[in-house]
Backbone as a ProteinNet text record, in pm:
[ID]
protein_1_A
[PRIMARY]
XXXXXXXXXXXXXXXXXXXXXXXXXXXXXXXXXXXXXXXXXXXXXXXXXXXXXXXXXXXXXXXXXXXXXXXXXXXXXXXXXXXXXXXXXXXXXXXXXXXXXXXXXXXXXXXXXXXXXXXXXXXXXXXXXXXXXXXXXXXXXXXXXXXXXXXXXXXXXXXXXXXXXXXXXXXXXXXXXXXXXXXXXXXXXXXXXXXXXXXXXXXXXXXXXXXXXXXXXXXXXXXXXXXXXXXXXXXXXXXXXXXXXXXXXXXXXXXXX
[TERTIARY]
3673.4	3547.8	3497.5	3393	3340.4	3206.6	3147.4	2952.1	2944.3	2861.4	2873.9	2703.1	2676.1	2527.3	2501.5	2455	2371.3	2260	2286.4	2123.7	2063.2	1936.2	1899.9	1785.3	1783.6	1733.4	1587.2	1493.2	1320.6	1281.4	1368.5	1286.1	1312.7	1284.9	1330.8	1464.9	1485.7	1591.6	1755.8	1672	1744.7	1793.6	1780.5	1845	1921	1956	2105.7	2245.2	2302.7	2419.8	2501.5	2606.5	2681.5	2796.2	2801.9	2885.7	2774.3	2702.2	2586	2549.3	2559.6	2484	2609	2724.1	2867.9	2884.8	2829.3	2903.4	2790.3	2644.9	2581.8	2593.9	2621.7	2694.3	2788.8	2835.5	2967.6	2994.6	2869	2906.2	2810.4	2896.5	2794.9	2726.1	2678.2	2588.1	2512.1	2350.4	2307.6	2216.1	2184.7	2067.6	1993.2	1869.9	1794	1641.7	1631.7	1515.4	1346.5	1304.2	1216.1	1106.8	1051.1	931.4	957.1	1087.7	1079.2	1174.2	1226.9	1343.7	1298.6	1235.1	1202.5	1301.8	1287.1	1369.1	1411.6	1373.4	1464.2	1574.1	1605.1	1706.1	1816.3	1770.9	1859.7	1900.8	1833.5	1854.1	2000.1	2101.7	2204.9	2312.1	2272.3	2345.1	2412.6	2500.3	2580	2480.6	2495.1	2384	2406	2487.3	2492.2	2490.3	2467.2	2457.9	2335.8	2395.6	2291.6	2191.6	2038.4	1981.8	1849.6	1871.9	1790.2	1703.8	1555.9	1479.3	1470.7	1536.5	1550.1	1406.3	1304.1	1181.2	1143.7	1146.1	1085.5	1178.6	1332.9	1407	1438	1511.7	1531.1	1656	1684.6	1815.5	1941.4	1905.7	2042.3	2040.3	1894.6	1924.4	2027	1972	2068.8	2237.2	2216.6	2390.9	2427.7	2391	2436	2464.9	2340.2	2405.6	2540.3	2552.7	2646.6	2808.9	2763.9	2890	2923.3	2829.5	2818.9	2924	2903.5	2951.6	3089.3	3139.8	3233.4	3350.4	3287.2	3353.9	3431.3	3345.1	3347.5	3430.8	3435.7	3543.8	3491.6	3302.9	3250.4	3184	3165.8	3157.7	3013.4	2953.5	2787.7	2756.8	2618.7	2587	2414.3	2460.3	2350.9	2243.2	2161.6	2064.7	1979.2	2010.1	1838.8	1803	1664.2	1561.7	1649.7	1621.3	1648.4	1799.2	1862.4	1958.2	2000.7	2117.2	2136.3	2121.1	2166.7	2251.3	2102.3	1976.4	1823.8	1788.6	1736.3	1609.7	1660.2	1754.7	1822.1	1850	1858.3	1851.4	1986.4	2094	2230.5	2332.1	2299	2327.8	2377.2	2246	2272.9	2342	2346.7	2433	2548.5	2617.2	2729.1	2792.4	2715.2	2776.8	2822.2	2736.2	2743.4	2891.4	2882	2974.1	3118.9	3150.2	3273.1	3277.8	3228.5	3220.7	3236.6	3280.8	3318.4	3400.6	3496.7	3562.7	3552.2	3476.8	3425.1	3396.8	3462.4	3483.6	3374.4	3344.3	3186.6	3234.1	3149.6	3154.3	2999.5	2994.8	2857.4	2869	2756.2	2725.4	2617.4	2610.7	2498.9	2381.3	2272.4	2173.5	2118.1	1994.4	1909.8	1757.3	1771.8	1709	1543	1422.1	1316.8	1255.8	1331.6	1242.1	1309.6	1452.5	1488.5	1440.4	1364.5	1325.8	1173.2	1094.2	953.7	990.3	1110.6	1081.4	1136.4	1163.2	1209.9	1069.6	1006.5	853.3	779.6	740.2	680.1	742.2	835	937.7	940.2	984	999.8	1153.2	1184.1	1265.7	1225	1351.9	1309.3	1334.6	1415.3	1464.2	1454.5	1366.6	1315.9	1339.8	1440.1	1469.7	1384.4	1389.4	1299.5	1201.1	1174.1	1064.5	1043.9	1205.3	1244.2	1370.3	1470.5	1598.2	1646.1	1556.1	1602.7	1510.9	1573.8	1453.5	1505.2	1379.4	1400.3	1285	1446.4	1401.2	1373.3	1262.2	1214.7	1108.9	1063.6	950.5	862	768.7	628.9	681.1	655	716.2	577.7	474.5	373.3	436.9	459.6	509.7	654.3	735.3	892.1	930.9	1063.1	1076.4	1080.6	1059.3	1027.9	1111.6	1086	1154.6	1242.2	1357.3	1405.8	1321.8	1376.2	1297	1329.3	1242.6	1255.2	1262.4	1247.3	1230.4	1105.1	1028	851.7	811	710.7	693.4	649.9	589.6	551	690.3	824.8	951.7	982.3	997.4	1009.7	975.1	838.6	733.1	742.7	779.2	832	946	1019.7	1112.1	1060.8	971.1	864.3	958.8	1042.5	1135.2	1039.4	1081.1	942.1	1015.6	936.3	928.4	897	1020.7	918.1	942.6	882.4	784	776.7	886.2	859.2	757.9	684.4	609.5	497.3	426.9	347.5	200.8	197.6	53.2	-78	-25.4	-151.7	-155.2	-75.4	-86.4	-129.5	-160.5	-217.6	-314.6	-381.6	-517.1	-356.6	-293.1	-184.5	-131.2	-76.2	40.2	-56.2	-206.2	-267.9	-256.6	-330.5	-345.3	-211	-108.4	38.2	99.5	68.4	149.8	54.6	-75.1	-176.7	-155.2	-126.8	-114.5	-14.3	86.9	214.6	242.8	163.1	182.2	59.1	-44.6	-176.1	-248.9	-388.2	-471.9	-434.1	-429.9	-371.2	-232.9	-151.2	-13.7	21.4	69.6	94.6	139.7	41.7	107.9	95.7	167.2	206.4	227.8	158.6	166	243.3	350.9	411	417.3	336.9	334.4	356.6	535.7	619.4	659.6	727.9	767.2	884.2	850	950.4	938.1	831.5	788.8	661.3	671.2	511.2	410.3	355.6	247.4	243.2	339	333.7	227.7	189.9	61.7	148.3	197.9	139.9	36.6	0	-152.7	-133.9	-169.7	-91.5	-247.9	-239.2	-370.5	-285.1	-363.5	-324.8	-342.4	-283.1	-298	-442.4	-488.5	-690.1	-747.5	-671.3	-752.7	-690.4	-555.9	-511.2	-532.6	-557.8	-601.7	-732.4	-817.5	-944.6	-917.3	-804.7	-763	-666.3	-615.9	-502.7	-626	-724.1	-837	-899.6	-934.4	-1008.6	-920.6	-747.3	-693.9	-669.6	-695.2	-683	-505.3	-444.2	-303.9	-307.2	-232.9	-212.1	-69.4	16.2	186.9	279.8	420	476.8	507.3	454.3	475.7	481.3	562.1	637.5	550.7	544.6	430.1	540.1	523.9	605.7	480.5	550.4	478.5	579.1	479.2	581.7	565.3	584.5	529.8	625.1	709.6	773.9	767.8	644.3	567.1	480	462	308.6	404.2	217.9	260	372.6	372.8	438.8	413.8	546.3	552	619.4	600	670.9	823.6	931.9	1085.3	1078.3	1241.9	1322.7	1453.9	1514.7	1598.2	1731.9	1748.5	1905.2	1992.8	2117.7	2249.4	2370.9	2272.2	2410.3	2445	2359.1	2359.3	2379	2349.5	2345.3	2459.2	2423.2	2547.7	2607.1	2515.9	2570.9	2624.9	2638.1	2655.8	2829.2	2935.8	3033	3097.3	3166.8	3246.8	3311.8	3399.7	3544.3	3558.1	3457.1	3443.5	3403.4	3316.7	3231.5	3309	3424.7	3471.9	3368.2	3373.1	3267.5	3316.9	3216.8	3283.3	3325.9	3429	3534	3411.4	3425.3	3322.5	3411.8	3305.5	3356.8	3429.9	3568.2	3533	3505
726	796.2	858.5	937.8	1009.3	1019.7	965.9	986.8	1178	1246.2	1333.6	1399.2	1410.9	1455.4	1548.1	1592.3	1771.6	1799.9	1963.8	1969	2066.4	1998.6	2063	2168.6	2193.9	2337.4	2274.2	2378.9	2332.8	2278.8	2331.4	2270.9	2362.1	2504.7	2584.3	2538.8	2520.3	2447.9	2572.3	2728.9	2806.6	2815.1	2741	2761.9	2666.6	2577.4	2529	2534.6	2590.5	2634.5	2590.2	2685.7	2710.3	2521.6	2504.1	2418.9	2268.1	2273.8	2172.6	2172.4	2272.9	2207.8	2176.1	2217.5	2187	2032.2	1955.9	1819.7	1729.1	1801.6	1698.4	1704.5	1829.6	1826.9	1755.3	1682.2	1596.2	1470.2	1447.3	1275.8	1221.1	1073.7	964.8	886.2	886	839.9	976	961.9	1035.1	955.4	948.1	929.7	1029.5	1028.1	1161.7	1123.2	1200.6	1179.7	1236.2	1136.3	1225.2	1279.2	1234.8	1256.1	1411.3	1469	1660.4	1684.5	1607.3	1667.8	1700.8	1811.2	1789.1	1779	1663.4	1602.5	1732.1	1882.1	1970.9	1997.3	1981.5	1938.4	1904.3	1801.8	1699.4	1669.3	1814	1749.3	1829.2	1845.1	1920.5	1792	1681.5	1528.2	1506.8	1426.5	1396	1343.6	1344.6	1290.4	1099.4	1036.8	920.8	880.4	990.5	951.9	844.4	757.4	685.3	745.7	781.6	883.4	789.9	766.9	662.5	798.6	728.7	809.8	711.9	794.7	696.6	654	735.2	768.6	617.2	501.7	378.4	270.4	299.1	234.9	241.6	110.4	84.9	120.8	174.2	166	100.2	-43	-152	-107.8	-95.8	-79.5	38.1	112.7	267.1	257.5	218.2	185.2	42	-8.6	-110.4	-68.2	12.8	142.3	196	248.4	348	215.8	147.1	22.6	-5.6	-32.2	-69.5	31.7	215.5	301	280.2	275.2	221.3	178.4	55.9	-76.2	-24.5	107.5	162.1	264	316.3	454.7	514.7	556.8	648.8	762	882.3	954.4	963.5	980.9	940	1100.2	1180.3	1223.3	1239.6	1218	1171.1	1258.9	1325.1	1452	1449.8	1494.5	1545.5	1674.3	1685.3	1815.7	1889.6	2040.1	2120	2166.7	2124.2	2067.6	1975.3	1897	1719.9	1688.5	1793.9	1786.6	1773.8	1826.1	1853.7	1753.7	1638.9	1567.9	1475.6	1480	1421.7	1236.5	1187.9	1049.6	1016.1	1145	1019.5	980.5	1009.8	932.2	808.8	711.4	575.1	577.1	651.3	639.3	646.9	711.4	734.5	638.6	574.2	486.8	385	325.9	213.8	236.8	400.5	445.1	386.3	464.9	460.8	312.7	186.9	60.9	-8.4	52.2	-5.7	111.8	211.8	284.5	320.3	391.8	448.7	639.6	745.5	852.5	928.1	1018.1	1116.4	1263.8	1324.5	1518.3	1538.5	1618.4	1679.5	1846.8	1836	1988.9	2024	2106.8	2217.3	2307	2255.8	2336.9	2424.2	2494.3	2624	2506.8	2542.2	2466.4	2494.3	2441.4	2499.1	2596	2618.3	2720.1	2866.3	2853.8	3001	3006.3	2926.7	2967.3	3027.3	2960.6	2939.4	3108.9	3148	3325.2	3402	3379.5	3424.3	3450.9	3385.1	3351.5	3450.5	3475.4	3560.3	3667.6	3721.7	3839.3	3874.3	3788.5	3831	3814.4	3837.7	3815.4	3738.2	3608.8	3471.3	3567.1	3609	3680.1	3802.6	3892.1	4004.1	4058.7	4189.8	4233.8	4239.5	4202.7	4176.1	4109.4	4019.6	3946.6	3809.5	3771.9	3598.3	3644.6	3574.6	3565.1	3423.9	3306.5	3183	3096.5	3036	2917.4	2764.3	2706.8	2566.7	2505	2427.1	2333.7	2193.6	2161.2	2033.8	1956.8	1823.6	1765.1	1718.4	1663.3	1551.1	1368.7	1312.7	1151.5	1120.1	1114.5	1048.2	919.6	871.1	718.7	703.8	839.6	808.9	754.3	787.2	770.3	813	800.5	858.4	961.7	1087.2	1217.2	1129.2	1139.6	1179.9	1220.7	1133.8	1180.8	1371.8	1425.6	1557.9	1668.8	1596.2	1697.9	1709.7	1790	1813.6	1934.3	1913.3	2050.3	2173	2115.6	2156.7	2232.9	2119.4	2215.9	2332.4	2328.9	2410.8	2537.4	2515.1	2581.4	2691.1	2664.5	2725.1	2816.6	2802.9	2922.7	3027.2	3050.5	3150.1	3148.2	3055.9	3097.2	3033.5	3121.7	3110.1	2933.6	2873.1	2702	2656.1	2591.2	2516.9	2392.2	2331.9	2213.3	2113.8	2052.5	1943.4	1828.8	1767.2	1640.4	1674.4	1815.6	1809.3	1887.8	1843.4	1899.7	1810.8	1681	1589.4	1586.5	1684.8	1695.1	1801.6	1904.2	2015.8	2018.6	1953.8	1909.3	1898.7	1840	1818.6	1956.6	1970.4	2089	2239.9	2223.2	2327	2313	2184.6	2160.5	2175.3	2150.8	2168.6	2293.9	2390.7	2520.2	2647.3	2587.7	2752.4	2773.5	2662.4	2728.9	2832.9	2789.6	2862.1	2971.6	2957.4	3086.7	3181.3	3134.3	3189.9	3153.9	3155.8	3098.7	3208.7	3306.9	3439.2	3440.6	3343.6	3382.9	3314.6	3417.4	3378.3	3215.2	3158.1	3027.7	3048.1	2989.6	2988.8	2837.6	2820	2656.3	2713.9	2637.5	2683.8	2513.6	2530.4	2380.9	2420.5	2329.6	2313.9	2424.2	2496.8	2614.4	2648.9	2691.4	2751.7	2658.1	2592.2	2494.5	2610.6	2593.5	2609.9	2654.5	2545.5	2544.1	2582.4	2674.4	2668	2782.3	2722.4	2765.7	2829.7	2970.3	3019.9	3070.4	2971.1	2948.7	3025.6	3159.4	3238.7	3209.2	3230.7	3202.9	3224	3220.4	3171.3	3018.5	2997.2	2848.9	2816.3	2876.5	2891.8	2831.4	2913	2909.6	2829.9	2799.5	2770.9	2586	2541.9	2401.5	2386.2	2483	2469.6	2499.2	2597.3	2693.9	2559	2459.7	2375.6	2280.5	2264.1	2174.4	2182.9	2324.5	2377.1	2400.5	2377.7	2363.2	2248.7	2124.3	2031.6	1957.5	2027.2	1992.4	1899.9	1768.2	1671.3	1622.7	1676.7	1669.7	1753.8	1776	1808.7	1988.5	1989.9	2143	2143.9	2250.5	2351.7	2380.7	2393.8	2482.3	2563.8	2665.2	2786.2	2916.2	2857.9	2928.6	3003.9	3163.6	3243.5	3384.4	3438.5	3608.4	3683.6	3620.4	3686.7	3717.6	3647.3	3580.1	3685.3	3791.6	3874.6	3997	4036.2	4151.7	4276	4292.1	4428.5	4387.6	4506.9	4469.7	4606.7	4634.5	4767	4758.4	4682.6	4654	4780.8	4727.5	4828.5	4807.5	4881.1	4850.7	4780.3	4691.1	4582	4636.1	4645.5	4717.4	4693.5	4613	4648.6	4712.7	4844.3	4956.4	5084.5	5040.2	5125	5249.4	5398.2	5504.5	5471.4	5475.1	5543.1	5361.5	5276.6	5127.7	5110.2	5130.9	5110	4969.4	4911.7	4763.8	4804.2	4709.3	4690.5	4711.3	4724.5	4787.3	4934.2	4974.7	5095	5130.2	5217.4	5291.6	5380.5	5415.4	5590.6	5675.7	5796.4	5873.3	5953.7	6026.7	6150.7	6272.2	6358.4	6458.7	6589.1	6632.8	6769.3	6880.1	6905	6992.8	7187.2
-617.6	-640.7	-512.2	-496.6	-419.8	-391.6	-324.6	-307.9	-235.2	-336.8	-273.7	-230.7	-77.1	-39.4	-104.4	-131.8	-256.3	-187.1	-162.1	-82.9	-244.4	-229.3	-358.6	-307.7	-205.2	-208.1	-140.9	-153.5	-127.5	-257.6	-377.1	-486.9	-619.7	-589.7	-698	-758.1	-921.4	-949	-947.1	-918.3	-948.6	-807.7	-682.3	-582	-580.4	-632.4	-642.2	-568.7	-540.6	-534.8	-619	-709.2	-819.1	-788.5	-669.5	-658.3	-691.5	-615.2	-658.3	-796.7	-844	-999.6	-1081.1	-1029.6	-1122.9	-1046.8	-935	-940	-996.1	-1037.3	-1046.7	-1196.3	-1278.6	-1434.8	-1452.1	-1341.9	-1368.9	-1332.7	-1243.6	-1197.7	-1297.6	-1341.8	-1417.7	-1343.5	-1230	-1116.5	-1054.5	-1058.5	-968.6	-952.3	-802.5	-722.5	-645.7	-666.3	-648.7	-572.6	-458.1	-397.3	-463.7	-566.7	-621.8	-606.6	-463.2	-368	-343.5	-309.6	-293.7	-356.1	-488.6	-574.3	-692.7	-742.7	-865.4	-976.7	-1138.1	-1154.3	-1241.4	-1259.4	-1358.3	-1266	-1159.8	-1089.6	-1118.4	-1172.2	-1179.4	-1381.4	-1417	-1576.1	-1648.7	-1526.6	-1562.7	-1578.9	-1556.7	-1553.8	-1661.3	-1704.1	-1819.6	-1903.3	-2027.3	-2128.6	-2088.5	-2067.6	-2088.4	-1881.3	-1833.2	-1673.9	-1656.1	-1521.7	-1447.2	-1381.2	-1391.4	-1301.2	-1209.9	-1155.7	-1046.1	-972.6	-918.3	-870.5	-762.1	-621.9	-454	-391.2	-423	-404.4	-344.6	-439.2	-413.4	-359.3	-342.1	-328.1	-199.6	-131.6	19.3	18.3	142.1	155.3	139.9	92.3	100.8	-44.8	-146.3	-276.8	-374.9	-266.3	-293.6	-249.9	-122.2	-133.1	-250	-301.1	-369	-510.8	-497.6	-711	-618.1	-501.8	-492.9	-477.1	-413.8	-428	-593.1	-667.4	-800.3	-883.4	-861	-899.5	-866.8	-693.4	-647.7	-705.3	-754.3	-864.1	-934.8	-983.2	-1153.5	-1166.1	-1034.6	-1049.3	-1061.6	-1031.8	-1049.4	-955	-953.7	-852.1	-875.1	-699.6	-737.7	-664.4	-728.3	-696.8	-628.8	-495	-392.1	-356.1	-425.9	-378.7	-315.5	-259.1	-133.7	-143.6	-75.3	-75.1	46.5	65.1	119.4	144	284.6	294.8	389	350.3	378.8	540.6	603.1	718.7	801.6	762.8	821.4	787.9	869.2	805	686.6	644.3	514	479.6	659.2	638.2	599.8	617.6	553.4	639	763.3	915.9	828.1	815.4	816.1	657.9	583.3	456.9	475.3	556.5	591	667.2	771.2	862.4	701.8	614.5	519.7	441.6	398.4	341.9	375.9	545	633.6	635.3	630.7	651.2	511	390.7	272.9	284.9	321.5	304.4	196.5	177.5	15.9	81.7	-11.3	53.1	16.6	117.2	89.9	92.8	76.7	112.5	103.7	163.7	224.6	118.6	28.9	16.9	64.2	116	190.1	50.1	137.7	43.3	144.5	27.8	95.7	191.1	354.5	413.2	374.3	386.3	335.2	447	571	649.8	597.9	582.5	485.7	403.4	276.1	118.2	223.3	308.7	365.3	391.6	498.1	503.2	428.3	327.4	209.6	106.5	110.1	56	140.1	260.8	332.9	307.4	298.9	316.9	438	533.5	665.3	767.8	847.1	903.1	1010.7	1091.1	1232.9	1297	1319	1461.8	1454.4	1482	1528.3	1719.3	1673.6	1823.8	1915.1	2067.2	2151.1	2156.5	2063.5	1988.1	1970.8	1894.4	1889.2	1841.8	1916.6	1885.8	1806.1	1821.4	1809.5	1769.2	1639.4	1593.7	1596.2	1611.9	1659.5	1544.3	1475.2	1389.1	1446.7	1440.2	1468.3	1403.6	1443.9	1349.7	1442.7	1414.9	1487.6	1448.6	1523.3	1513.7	1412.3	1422.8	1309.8	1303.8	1170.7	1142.6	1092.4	1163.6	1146.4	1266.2	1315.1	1361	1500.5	1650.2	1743.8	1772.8	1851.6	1911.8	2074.4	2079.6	2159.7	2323.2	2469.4	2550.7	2563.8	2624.7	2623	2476.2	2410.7	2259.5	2228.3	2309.7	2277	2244.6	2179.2	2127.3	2286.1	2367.9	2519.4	2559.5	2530.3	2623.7	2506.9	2403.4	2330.6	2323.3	2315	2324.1	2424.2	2557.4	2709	2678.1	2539.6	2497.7	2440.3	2355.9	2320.9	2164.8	2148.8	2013.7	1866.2	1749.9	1644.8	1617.2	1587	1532.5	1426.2	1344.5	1257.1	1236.2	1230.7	1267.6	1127	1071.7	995.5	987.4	918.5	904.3	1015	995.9	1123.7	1063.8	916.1	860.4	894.2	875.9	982.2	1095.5	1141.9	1333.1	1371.9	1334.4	1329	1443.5	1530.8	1619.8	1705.4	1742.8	1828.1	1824.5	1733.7	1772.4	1862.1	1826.6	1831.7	2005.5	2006.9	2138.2	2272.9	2189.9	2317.8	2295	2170.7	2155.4	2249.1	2201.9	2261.6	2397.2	2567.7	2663.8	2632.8	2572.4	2604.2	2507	2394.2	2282	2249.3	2311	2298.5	2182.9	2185.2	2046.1	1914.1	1973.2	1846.5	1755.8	1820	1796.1	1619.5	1563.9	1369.6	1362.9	1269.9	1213.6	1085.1	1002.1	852	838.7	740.5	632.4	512.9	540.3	348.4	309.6	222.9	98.5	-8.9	9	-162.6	-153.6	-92	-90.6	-211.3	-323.9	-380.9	-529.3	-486.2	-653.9	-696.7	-822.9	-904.8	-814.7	-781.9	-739	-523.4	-519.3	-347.8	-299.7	-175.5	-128.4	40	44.1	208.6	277.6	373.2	414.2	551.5	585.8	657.5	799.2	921.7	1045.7	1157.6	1282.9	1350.1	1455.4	1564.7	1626.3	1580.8	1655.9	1686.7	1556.4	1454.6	1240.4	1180.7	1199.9	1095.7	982.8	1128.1	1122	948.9	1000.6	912.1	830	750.4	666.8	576.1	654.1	527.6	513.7	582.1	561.5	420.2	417.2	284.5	218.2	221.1	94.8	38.9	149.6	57.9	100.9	214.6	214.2	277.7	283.2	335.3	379.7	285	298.8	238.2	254.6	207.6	229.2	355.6	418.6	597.7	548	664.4	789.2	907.9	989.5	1067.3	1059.9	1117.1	1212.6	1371.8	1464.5	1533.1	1575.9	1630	1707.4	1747	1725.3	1619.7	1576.5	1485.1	1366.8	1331.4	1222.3	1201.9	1266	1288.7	1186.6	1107.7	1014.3	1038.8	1183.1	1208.7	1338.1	1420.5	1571.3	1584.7	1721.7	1785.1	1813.6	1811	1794.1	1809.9	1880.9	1842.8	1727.8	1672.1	1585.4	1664.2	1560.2	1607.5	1628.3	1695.2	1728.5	1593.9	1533.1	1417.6	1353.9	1316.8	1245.3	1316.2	1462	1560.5	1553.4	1486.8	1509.1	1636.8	1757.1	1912.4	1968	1900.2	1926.2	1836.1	1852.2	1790	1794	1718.4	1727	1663.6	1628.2	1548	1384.5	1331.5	1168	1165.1	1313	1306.3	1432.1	1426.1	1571.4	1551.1	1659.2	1736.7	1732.7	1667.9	1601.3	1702	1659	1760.4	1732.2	1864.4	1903	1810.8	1772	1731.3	1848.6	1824.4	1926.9	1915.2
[MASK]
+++++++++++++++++++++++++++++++++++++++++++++++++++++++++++++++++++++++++++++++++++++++++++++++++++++++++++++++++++++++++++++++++++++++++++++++++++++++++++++++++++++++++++++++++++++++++++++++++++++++++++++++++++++++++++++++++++++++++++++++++++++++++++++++++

């Protein structure tokens, strides 16, 4: 049998990937994170499948259905929000895995800061502007950051950020991003991005704090800071389209003579 990770996207059930919704149509084990999985997700399962919601369950409990499956010859399908490889927690699933020699595969989902600018209609990396984004989170009551992974050194790259588990930190992040990005610079709250009910709560450093206040958000969203983030900017256009810019698909064209 096979435990296989599933990134199930931010949430929309139609972001899937064609391969993800064909193993979870096929394993008689799924375990599913139901805190950011919503369960139409997960209702492509065999009619007579095991469908466990991980939400309340500890970790020894979840590997023990997946040992149980094991036994059985059955292939488990392991889902998580966004995708696995981010934030996903299956580090320590895996070590458990490799230590009962029980075999895994990793599928890749849609991460929630692509659905988050997909939702804006914007582009991260804008020429001369931001070349590079840095996915990261706030420690709150997980687990601690790494020495040197602060939002302060980061920050010192000017690259757009977004910022997992950091909607109750908002008074923090404001306070270590503005020397270095200015009180003006675009922040975006996306909560639930790509469910029903998602809210982009568009401000900047300076606003944005008061703005998820009066919505009422408490969890379960994105904070994406940047200049890249801003309605419109003076760029110049990227070299990939570039006529007078040639590479190896686009030779340059021969001069008339």
């Amino acid at each position: 049998m096979t435990v296989y990770f599933i990134g199930a996207g931010p949430g929309d059930p139609e972001l899937l990937t064609l391969k993800a919704a064909r193993i979870i149509g096929s394993c008689p084990v799924c375990l599913y994170a139901g805190s950011l999985v919503p369960q139409e997700v997960v209702e492509c399962t065999p009619e007579d499948a095991r469908v466990l919601d991980t939400a309340p369950m500890t970790l020894d409990e979840t590997h023990a259905e997946i040992r149980k499956a094991h036994e059985n010859g059955q292939d488990v399908a392991r889902v998580h929000s966004g995708d696995p490889s981010l934030y996903g927690a299956i580090a320590e699933q895996i070590r458990r895995l490799k230590a009962d020699c029980i075999e895994y595969e990793i599928i890749p989902g849609v991460p929630a800061y692509a659905a988050a600018a997909a939702a804006l209609g914007t582009e991260l990396t804008v020429p001369e502007v931001a070349q590079s984004i840095i996915l990261t989170r706030m420690s709150m009551k997980s687990t601690g950051m790494p020495k040197g992974e602060t939002l302060e050194n980061f920050a010192r790259t000017g690259a757009t950020l977004a910022i997992h588990l950091g909607v109750r930190a908002l008074r923090e992040i404001e306070r270590q991003l503005i020397p270095h990005y200015g009180a003006d610079c675009p922040c975006v709250v996306a909560y639930r991005v790509s469910w029903p009910d998602q809210m982009l709560i568009r401000g900047t450093l300076s606003d944005v704090r008061a703005k998820v206040r009066d919505a009422k958000i408490t969890r379960t969203a994105l904070i994406m800071v940047g200049p890249a983030l801003a309605d419109s900017h003076g760029f110049p256009d990227s070299a990939l389209y570039d006529a007078a810019k040639p590479h190896v698909l686009r030779p340059k064209l021969r001069e008339k003579t």
